[in-house]
LORO-363231 format. One record per residue: residue number from 1; x, y, z of N, C-alpha, C in turn. Coordinates in nm, 3 decimals, padded with zeros to 5 digits. Layout:
BEGIN
+-----+---------+---------+---------+---------+---------+---------+---------+---------+---------+
! pos !      nx !      ny !      nz !     cax !     cay !     caz !      cx !      cy !      cz !
+-----+---------+---------+---------+---------+---------+---------+---------+---------+---------+
! NUM !       X !       Y !       Z !       X !       Y !       Z !       X !       Y !       Z !
...
+-----+---------+---------+---------+---------+---------+---------+---------+---------+---------+
END
This chain:
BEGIN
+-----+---------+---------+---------+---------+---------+---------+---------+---------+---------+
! pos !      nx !      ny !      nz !     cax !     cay !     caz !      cx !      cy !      cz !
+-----+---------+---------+---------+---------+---------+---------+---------+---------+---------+
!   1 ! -01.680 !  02.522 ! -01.330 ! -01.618 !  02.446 ! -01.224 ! -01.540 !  02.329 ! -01.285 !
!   2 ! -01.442 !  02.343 ! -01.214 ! -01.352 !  02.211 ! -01.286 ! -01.307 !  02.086 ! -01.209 !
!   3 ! -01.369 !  01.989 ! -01.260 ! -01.335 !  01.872 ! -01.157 ! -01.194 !  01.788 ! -01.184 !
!   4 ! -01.177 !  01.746 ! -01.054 ! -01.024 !  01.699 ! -01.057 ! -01.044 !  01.557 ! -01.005 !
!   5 ! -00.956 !  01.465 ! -01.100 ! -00.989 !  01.310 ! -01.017 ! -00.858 !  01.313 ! -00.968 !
!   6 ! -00.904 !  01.206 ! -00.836 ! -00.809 !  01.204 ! -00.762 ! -00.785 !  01.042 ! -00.784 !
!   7 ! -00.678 !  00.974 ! -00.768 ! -00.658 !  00.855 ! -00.802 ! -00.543 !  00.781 ! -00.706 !
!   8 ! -00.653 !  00.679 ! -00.639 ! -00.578 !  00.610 ! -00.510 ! -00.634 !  00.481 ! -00.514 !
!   9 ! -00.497 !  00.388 ! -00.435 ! -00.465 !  00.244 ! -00.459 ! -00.493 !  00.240 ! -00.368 !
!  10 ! -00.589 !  00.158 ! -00.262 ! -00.591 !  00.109 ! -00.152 ! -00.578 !  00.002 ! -00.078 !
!  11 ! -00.473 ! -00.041 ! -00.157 ! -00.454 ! -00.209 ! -00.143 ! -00.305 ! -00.223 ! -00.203 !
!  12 ! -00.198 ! -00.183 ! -00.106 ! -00.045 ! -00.215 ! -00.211 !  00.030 ! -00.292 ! -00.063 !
!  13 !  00.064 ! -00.419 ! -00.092 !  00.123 ! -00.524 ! -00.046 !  00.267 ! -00.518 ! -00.003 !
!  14 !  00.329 ! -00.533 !  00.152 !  00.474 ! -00.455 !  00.106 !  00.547 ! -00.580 !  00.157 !
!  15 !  00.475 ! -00.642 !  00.222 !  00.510 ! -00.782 !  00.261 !  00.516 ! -00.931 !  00.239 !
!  16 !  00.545 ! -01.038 !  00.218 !  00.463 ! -01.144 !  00.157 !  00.447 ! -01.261 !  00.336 !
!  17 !  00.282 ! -01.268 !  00.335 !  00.278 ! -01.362 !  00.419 !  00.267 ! -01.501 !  00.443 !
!  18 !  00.283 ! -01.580 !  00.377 !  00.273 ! -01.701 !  00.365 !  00.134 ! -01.745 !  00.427 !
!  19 !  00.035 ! -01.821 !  00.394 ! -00.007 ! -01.879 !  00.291 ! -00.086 ! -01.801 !  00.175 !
!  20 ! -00.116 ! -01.650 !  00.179 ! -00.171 ! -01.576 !  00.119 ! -00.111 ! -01.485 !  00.028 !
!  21 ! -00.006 ! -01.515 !  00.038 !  00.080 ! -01.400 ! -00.060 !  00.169 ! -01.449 ! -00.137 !
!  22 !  00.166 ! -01.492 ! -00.261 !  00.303 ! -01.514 ! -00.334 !  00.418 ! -01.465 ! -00.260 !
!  23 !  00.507 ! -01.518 ! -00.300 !  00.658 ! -01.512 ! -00.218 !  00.715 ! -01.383 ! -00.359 !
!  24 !  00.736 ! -01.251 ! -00.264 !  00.786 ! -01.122 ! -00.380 !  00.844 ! -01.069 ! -00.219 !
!  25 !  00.970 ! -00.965 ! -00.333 !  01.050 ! -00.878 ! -00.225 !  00.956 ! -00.705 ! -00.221 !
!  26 !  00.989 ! -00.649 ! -00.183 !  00.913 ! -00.484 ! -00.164 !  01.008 ! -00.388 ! -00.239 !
!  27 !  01.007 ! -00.362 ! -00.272 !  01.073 ! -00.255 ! -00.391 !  01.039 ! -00.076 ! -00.419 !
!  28 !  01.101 ! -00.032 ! -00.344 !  01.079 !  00.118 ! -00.336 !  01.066 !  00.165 ! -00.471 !
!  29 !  01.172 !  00.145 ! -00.556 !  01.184 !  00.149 ! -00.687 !  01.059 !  00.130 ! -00.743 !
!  30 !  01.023 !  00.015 ! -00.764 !  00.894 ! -00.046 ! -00.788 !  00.779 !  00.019 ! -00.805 !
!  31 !  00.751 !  00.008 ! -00.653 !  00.687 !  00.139 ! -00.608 !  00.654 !  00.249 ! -00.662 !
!  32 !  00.786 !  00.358 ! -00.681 !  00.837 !  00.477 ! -00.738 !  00.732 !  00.480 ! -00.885 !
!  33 !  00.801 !  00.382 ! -00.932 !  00.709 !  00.321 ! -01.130 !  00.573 !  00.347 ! -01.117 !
!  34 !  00.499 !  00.230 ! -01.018 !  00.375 !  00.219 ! -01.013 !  00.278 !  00.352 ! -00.952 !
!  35 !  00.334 !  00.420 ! -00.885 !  00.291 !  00.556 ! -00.867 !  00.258 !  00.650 ! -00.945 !
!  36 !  00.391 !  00.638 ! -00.963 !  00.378 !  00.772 ! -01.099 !  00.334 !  00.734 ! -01.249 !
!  37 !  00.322 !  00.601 ! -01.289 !  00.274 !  00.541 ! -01.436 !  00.141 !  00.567 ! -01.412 !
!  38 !  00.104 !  00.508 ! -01.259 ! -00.075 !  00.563 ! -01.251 ! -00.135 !  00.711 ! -01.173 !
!  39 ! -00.039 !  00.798 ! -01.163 ! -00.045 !  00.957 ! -01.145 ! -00.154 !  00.938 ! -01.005 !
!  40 ! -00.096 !  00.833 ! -00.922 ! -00.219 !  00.795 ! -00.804 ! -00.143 !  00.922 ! -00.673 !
!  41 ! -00.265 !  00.962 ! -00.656 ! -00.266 !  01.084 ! -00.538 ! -00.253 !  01.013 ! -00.371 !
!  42 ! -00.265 !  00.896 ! -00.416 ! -00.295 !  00.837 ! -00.268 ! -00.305 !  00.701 ! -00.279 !
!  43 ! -00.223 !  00.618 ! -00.163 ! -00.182 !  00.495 ! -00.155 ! -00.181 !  00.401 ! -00.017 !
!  44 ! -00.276 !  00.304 !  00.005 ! -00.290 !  00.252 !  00.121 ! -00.171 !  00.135 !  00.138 !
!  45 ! -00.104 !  00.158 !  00.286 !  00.030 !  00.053 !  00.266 ! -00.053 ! -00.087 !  00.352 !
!  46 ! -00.058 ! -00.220 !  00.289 ! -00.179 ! -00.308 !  00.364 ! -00.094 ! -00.423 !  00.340 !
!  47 ! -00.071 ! -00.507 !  00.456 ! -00.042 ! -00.668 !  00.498 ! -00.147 ! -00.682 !  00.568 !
!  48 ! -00.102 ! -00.823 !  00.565 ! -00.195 ! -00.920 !  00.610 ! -00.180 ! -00.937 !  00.778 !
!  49 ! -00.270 ! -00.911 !  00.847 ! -00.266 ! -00.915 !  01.007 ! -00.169 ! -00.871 !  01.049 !
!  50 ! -00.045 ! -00.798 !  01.028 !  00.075 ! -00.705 !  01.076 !  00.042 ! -00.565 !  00.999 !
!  51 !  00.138 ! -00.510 !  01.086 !  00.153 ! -00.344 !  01.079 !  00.298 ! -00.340 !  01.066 !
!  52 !  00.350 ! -00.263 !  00.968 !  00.535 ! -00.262 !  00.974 !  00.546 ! -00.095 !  00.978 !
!  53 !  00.559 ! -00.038 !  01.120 !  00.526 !  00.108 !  01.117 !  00.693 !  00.165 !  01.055 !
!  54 !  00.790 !  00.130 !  01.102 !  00.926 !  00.159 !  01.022 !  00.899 !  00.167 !  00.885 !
!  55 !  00.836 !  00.056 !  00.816 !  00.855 !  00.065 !  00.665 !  00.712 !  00.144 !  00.642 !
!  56 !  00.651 !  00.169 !  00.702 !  00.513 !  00.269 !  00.670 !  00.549 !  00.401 !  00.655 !
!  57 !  00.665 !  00.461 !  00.797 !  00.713 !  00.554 !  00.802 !  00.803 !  00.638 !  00.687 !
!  58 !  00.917 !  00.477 !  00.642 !  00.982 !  00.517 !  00.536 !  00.932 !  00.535 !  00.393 !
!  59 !  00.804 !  00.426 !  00.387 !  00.712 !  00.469 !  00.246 !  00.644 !  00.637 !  00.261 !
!  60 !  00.633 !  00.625 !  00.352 !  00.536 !  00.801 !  00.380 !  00.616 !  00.917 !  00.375 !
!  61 !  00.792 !  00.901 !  00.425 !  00.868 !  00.983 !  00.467 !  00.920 !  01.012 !  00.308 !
!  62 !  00.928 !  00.873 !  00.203 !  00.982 !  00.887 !  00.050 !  00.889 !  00.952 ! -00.048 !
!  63 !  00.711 !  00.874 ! -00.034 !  00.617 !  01.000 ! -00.062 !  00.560 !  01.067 ! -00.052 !
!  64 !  00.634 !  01.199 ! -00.002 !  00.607 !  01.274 !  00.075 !  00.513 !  01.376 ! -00.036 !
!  65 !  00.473 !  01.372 ! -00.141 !  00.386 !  01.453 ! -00.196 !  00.265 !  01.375 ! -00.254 !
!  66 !  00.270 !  01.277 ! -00.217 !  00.105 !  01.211 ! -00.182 !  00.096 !  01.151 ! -00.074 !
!  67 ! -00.048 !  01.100 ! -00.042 ! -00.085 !  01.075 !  00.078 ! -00.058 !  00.923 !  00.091 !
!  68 ! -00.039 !  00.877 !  00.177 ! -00.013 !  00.741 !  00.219 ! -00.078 !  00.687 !  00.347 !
!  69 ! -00.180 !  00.597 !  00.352 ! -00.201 !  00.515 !  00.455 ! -00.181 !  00.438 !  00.473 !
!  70 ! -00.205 !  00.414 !  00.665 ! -00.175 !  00.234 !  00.696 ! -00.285 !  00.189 !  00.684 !
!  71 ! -00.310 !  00.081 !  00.643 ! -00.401 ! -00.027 !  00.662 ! -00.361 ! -00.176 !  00.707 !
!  72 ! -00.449 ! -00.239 !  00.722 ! -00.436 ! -00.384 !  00.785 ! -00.510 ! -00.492 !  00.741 !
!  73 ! -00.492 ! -00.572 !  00.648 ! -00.636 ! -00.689 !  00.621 ! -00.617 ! -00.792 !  00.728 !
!  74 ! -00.710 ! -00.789 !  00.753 ! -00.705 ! -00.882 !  00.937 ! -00.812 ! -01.032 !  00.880 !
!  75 ! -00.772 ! -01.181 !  00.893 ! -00.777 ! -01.264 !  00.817 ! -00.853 ! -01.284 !  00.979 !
!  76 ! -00.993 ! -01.367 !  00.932 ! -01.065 ! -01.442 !  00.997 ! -01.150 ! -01.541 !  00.982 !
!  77 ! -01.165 ! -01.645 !  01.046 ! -01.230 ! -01.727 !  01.002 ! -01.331 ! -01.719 !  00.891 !
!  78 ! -01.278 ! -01.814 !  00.765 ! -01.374 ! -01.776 !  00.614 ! -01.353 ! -01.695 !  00.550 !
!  79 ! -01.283 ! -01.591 !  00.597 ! -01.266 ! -01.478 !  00.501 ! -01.203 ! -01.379 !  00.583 !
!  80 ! -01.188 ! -01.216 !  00.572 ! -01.082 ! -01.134 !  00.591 ! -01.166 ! -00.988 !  00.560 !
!  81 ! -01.094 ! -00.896 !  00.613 ! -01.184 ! -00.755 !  00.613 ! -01.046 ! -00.693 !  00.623 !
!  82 ! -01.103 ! -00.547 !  00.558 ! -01.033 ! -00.465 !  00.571 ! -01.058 ! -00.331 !  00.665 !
+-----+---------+---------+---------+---------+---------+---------+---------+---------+---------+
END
């Protein structure tokens, strides 16, 4: 039997929110690099208390041969969950 790792980011930033996020632009390109340098099968798209379903759509619609989710880190008093 042969095992296969599967390798996924569940935490990739496409936004910057002020006060929690360094100030950076989103970069498909970028992106493109960091995917394929780490051969990751699967990629969670996550801001901070927003959802950007257009740019979720267009990250999902560009990698279209791995999996892509939305996520949301939702900031609450003291701390934040995912």
């Amino acid at each position: 039997m042969k095992l296969t790792m599967i390798k996924i980011d569940f935490h990739i930033h496409t936004m910057p929110v002020a006060p929690w996020d360094s100030n950076f632009t989103f970069s498909m390109d970028k992106l493109d690099s960091y995917v394929k340098e780490n051969n990751l099968n699967c990629i969670a798209i996550t801001n901070h208390n927003k959802f950007f379903r257009k740019q979720f759509e267009d990250i999902s619609n560009h990698h279209s041969s791995i999996t892509v989710l939305p996520e949301i880190e939702i900031h609450v008093l003291n701390g934040m969950f995912l």
